[in-house]
N, C-alpha and C positions, 0 to 999 in steps of 0.2 A: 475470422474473427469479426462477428455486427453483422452477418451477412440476412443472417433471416432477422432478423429486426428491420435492417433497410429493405429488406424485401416486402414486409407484410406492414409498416407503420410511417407515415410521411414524417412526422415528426423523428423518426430517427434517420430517416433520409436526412432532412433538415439540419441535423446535429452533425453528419459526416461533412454534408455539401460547406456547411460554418467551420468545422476543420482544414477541410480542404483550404476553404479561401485565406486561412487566418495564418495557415503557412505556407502559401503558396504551390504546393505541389496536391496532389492528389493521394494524401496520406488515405483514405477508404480504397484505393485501387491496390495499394500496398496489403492494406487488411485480408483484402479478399482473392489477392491473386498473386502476392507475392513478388518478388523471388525473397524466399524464406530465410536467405542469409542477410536480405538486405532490411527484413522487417526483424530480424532478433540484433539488428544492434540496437544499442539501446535508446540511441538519440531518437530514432524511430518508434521503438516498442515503449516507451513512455506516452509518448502521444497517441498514439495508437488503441491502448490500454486507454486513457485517460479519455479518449473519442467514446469507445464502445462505451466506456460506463456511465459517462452522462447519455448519452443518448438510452442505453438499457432504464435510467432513471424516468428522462424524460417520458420513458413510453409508459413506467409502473407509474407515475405522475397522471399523465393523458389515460389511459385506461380504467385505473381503479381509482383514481381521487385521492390515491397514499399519497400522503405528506407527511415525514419522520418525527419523531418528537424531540430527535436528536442524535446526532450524527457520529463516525468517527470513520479515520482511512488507515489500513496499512501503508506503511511509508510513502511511494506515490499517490496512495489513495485517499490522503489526505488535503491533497490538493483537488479530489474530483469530491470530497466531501465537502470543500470548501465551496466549489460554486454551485452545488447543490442547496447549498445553506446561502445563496445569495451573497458572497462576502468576496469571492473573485471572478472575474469577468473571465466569460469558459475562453474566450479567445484570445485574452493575457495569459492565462491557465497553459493554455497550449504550446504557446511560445515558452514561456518561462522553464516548462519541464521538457520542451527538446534542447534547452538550450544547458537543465540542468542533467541531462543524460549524457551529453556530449565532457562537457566539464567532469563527470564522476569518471566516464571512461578515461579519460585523461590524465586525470589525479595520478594515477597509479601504472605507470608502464605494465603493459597484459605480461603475466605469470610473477608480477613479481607480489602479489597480493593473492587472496583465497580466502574464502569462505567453507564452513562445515557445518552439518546441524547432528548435535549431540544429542542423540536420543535415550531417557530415565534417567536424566541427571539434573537437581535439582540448579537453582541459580546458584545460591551458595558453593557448592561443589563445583561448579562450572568457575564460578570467578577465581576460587583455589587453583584450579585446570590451565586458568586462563597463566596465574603469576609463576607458577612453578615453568609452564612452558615457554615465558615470552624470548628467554633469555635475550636482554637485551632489545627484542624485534617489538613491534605492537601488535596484541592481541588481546581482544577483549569480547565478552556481550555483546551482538549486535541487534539482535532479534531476541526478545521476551518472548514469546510463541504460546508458550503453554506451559503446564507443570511437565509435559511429557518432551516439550523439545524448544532448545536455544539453540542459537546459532551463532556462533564468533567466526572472528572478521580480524585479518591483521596480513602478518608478511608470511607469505606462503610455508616455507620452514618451520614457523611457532606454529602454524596451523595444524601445518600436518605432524607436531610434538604435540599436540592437544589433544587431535585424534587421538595417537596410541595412550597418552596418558588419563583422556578420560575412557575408556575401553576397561583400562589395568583398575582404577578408580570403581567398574562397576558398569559404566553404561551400556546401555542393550543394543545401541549402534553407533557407529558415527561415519557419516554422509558426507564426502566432499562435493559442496555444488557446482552444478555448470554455469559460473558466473563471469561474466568477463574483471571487475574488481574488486574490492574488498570494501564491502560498501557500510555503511552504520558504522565507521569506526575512526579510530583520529587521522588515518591515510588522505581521509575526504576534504580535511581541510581546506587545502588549495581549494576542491570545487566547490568549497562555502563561503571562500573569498570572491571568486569570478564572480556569482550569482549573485550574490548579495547587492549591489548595485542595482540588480535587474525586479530583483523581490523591491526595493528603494524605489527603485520607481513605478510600481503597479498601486493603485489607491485600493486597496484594500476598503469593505465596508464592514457596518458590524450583523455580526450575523442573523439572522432569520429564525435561528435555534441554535440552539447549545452545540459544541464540539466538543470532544473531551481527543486533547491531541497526545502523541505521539513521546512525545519528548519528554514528558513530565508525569500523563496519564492523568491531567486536569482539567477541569473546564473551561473551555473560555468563551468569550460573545464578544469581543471585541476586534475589529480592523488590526488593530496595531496587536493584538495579543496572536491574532492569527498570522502575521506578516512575521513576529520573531518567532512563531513556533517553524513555520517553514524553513529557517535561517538554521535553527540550534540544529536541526532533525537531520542533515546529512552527516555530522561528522559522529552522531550518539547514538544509543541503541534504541528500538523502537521497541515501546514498555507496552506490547500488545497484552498480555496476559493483564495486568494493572487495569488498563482502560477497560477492559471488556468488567474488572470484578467494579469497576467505577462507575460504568453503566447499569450494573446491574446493583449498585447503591443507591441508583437514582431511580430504581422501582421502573427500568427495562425490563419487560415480561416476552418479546418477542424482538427479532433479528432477520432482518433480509439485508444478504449480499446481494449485491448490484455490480454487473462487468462479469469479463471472463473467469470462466471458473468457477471452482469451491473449496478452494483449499481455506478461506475464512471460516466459513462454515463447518468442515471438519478441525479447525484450532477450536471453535467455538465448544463441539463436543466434548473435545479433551478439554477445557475449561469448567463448562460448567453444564454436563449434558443434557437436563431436565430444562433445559430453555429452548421454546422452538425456535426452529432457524428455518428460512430456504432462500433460496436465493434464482436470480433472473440476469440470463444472459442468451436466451436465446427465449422462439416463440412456448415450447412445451413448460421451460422454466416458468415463464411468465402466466401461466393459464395455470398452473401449481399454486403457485404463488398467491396467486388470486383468489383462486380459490381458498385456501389457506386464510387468507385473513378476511376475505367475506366470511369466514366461519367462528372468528373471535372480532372480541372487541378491545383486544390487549393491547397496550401499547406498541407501537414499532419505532423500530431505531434502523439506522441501516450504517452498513460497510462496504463503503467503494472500494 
């Protein structure tokens, strides 16, 4: 993960060696050389994720002169939207979300929580899914994703009654994920109490450009609006489908994901397909990329 970025670009050296230092250890040696059980926990794989994708930023910043007209992150990624837009210091950023990886795992003793992503089922249908199955236990929405896939989040048990009841309901799959806990849902509580002291003391500034966050699927420009959207966002579902059709009310005409991966980019498809997208996380991405928008003059927005 960041490897050929820090290979080929100082400034995303720079971004790792500023991670490293801000948490003491050598989270880029983790990146790139593992041991793989010890970078998929999550206290880790937050910061880690959260490293690569300002630094992948920093380099479409330094290379092509892209600067977004306005921002937005899937659930951790809304924190690397945040210091992209100026509004959190990447190295408060860093601490703050190992410290909120560690508290999420915690919230919830492992197996007793679970996550699934129900796939051709509308939210509607799903929130039915959700009350018929909770009995008693918490199960709810956790992920918006797309018209094609949500994902709930509660006590293992309702979960896995969710599955077979949204299946019998109609839908074309349902996916238990490999998650360590049941994350977007009211389980998280606890780790929105720990944290919250810690978001309390980070001085948040106001932004640089527009967010349209998480939790509401709104916009906002202000310090304080961004320090309570990071508060409300662990324990509630992430209205990713929402924000994307709210960006694209505000006359977003193009999409680059920034960080590992492209699974934003293909939610973007199932959205709204006729909007280009691409995305950069390594050097081939990045020269795509580039190419790609030296070739218009459309607006960009991006997704950490």
């Amino acid at each position: 993960m960041g490897r050929d970025l820090w290979d080929h670009f100082a400034v995303a050296r720079q971004t790792l060696e500023e991670a490293d230092e801000a948490l003491g250890f050598s989270l880029s040696r983790l990146c790139f050389d593992g041991p793989a059980e010890q970078l998929q926990l999550t206290a880790n794989t937050q910061p880690a994720i959260l490293a690569c994708s300002v630094a992948a930023y920093r380099v479409l910043l330094q290379e092509g002169g892209v600067a977004p007209a306005c921002v937005a992150g899937h659930s951790l990624g809304e924190y690397s939207a945040l210091v992209a837009a100026g509004s959190l210091p990447f190295a408060e950023a860093l601490r703050v979300v190992r410290h909120r990886g560690q508290y999420m795992q915690e919230a919830v003793p492992v197996g007793v929580g679970a996550m699934a992503a129900l796939l051709g089922s509308g939210l509607d249908q799903v929130e039915q899914v959700c009350r018929q199955a909770a009995h008693g236990e918490v199960l709810a929405p956790a992920n918006v994703n797309s018209p094609e896939q949500i994902v709930v989040a509660g006590h293992a048990g309702a979960v896995s009654r969710a599955m077979e009841a949204a299946l019998a309901a109609g839908a074309k799959r349902a996916v238990l994920l490999p998650v360590s806990a049941p994350f977007h849902c009211s389980l998280m509580r606890p780790a929105q109490q720990r944290l919250a002291p810690e978001l309390q003391a980070v001085a948040f500034a106001d932004l640089a450009f527009p967010l349209v966050n998480n939790v509401r699927a709104e916009v906002i420009e202000t310090g304080g609006q961004a320090r309570q959207g990071l508060m409300d966002q662990i324990p509630s579902p992430v209205l990713w489908e929402p924000s994307i059709r709210k960006l694209l009310s505000l006359g977003v005409e193009r999409f680059v994901e920034v960080g590992p991966g492209r699974v934003l980019t293909g939610l973007l498809r199932q959205i709204e397909r006729s909007a280009p997208a691409s995305n950069v996380e390594d050097c081939k991405s990045l020269e795509k990329t580039l190419a790609a928008l030296g070739a218009s003059n459309d607006s960009e927005t991006r997704s950490p």
